[in-house]
Each structure stands twice: as structure tokens, then as C-alpha cells.
C-alpha positions in Angstrom: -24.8 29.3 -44.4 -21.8 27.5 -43.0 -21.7 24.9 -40.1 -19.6 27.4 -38.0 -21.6 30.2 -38.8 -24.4 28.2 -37.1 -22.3 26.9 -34.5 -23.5 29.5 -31.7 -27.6 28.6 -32.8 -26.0 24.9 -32.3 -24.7 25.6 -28.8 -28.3 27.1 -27.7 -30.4 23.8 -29.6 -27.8 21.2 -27.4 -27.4 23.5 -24.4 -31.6 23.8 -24.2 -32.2 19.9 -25.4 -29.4 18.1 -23.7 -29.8 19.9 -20.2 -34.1 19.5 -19.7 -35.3 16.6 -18.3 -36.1 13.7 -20.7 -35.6 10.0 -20.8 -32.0 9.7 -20.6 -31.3 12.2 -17.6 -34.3 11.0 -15.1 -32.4 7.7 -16.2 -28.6 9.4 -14.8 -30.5 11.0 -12.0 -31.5 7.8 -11.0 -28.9 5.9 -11.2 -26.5 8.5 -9.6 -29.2 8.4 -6.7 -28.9 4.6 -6.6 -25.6 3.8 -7.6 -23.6 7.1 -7.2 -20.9 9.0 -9.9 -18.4 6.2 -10.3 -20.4 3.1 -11.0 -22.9 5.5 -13.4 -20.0 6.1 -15.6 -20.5 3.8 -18.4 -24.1 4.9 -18.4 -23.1 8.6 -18.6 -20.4 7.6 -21.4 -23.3 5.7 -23.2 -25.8 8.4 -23.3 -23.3 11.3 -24.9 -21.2 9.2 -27.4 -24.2 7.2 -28.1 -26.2 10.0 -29.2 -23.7 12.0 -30.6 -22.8 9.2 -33.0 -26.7 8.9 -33.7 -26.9 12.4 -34.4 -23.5 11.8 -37.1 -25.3 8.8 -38.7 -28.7 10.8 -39.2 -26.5 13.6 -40.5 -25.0 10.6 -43.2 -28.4 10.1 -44.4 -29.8 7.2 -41.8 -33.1 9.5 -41.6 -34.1 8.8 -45.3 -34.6 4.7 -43.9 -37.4 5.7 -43.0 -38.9 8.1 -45.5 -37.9 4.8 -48.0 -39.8 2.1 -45.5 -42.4 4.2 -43.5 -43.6 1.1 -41.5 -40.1 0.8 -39.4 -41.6 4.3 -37.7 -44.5 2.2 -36.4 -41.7 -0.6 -35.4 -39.5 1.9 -33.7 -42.3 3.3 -31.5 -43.1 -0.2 -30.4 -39.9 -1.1 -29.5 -39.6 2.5 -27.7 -42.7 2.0 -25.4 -41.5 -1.7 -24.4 -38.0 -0.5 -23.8 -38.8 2.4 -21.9 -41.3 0.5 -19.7 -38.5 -2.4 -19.0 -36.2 0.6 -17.7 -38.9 2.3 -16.1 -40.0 -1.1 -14.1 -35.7 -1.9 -13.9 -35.6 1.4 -11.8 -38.8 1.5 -9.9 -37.7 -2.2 -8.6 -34.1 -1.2 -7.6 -34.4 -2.3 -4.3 -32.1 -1.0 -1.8 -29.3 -3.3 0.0 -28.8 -2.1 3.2 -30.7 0.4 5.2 -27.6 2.7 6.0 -27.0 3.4 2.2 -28.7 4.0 -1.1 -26.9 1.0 -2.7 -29.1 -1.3 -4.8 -29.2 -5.2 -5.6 -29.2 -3.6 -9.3 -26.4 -2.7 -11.5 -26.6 0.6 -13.6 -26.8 0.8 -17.2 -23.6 -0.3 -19.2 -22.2 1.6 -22.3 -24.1 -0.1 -24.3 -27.4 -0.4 -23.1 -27.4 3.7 -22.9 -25.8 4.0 -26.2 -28.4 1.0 -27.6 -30.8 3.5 -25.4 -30.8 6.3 -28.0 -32.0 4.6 -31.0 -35.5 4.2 -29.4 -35.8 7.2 -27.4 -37.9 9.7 -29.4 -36.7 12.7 -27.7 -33.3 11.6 -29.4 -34.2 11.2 -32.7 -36.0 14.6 -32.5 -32.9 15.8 -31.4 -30.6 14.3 -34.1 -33.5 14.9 -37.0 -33.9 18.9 -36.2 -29.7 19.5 -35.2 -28.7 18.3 -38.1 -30.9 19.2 -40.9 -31.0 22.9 -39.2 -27.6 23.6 -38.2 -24.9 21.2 -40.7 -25.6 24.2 -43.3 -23.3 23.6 -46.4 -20.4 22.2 -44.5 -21.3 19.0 -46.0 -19.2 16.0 -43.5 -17.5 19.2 -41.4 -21.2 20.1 -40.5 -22.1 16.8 -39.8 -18.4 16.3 -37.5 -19.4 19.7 -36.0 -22.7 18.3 -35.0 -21.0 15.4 -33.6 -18.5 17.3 -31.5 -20.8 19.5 -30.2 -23.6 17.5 -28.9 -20.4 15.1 -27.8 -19.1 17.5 -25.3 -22.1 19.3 -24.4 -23.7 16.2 -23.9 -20.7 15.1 -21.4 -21.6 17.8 -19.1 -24.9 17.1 -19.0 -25.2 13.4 -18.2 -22.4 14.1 -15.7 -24.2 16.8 -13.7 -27.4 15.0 -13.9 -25.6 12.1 -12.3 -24.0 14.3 -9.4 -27.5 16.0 -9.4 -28.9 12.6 -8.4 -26.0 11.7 -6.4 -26.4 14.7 -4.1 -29.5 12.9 -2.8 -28.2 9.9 -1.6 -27.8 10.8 1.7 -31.4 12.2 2.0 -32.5 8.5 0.5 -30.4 7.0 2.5 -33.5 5.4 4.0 -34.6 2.0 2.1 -38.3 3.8 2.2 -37.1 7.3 0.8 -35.2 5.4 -2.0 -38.0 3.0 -3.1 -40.7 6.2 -3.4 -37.8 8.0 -5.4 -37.3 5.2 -7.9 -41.5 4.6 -8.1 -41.3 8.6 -8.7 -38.5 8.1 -11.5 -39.9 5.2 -13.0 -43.3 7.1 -13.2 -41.6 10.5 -14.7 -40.0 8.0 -17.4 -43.0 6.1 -18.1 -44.7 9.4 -18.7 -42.3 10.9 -21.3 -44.2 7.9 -23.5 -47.7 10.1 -23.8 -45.8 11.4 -27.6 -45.3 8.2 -28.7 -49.0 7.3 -27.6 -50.2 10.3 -28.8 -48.6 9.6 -32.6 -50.5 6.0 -32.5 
């Protein structure tokens, strides 16, 4: 089959895996919580690009790496469970700044940290394993682009309304007690998204 006659099956896989909650959106929600739209930009920019140029280097052939040296899988879990437990303690001790406003002594993620972000987070190389071995078809580099493009876009939209999402409740955190128990909630909810990786130990 061809790339685009899998594009609509591609639109359902992104639409269902890039909207559900996973590692990098409890990440935007938080952040948009603690640090609102503007300032989680480069954190929203991070997560789409960086995954969709993830996704177009799997689709070149990055996954055989690891069919060729098995033992970086064991690597890349233990870097996944250290990083993910640095972010989930970075959020959980975003302390607030003032008592009138859910604005934190913390900064948000930059570009690169969420783009670095993807290469460890399992729920993305699921992602970027299954989309394109399933849905590049024939099409050869066009699949893979098509790939790209789609989870590029799609994924735009998502970080951004899971970063309004948790921008919405800044005025119901804006006490310094409401937004520490939301971030020790986050952190928590991220820490947990770990048990697969445990699990596959």
C-alpha cells in the first residue's frame, strides 16, 4: 500500500497517541500550570519537532541500532528511569514565588531538553517504532516525510492544548498550597508512567 493511502489510519494512530496522557503532556500540563502558554513555548516546540524528527530518523533505519547492539535497550531504559525521575522531582519541587500567582522559582523546559526528552521516553519510541513501520507503506522517504509531517502538526496541537489545558488552572492554583499538591500530583502521575520500563527489567 501507499503512504497516502494510509494516511487517514495515520491520522487516527497520532490523533489517539499524541492526545492521551503520557510523559510529555503531564510535562505541558505542568508547566502551562506553573509557568503559563508563553514561557512553555520552547517546551511545546521541543516535544512536536523533537518527536517528529525521532519518528523520521527511526523511519531512516535508526531502529536496527538496536536489533545490531541489543545491550543499548538496557542503556536506554536506565537512562529513561533517571531522566524521568530528575523531571518528575524538577516539577514536584517547583516551588511557587509569590502567593497571589502560580509563578515558580523554576524555569520550564527549553527546546532542547524536550526535544533531548523523546529519545528516552518509551511511550515515544513506541510511537515512532509502530507509525512508521505500519503506516510509511512503499512510499519509501515520501512515507517516512509523511510520517514526519503528520505527527509534526498533529503533535503541535496537542502540546499546545495540553499547555492551555494546564494553564486554565492557574487561577484555581493560584494558592502556593494548591500549586505544590498539583506538582507532587504531576510528579507522581510521571513517575508512574515508569512501571513499563520496570516491568521490561
Amino acid at each position: 500500500m501507499t503512504a497516502l493511502s494510509l494516511l487517514p489510519a495515520l491520522m487516527g494512530f497520532a490523533l489517539v497517541t499524541l492526545f492521551t496522557p503520557g510523559p510529555n503532556n503531564l510535562m505541558l500540563m505542568a508547566s502551562g500550570a506553573n509557568f503559563g502558554l508563553r514561557r512553555s513555548v520552547p517546551h511545546m516546540a521541543g516535544v512536536a519537532l523533537g518527536f517528529a524528527g525521532m519518528a523520521g530518523l527511526v523511519g531512516l533505519g535508526l531502529a536496527r541500532v538496536f536489533e545490531i547492539w541489543p545491550a543499548l535497550t538496557a542503556v536506554l531504559r536506565v537512562v529513561s528511569i533517571l531522566f524521568l525521575l530528575w523531571l518528575a522531582w524538577k516539577i514536584a519541587t517547583a516551588a511557587p514565588k509569590a502567593a497571589d500567582a502560580p509563578d515558580t522559582k523554576g524555569t520550564p523546559l527549553t527546546f532542547l531538553q524536550a526535544a533531548a526528552f523523546q529519545w528516552v521516553n518509551p511511550k515515544a519510541w513506541a510511537m515512532s517504532v509502530t507509525a512508521t513501520s505500519a503506516y510509511v507503506g512503499d512510499g519509501g522517504l515520501w512515507g517516512v516525510a509523511l510520517v514526519v509531517s503528520v505527527f509534526a502538526a498533529m503533535g503541535t496541537v496537542s502540546a499546545g492544548l495540553w499547555t492551555v489545558l494546564g494553564q486554565s488552572l492557574r487561577r484555581l492554583l493560584a494558592k502556593p498550597k494548591r500549586l505544590r499538591a498539583f506538582n507532587i500530583a504531576m510528579a507522581l502521575l510521571l513517575v508512574a508512567t515508569l512501571w513499563p520500563i520496570l516491568a521490561a527489567l
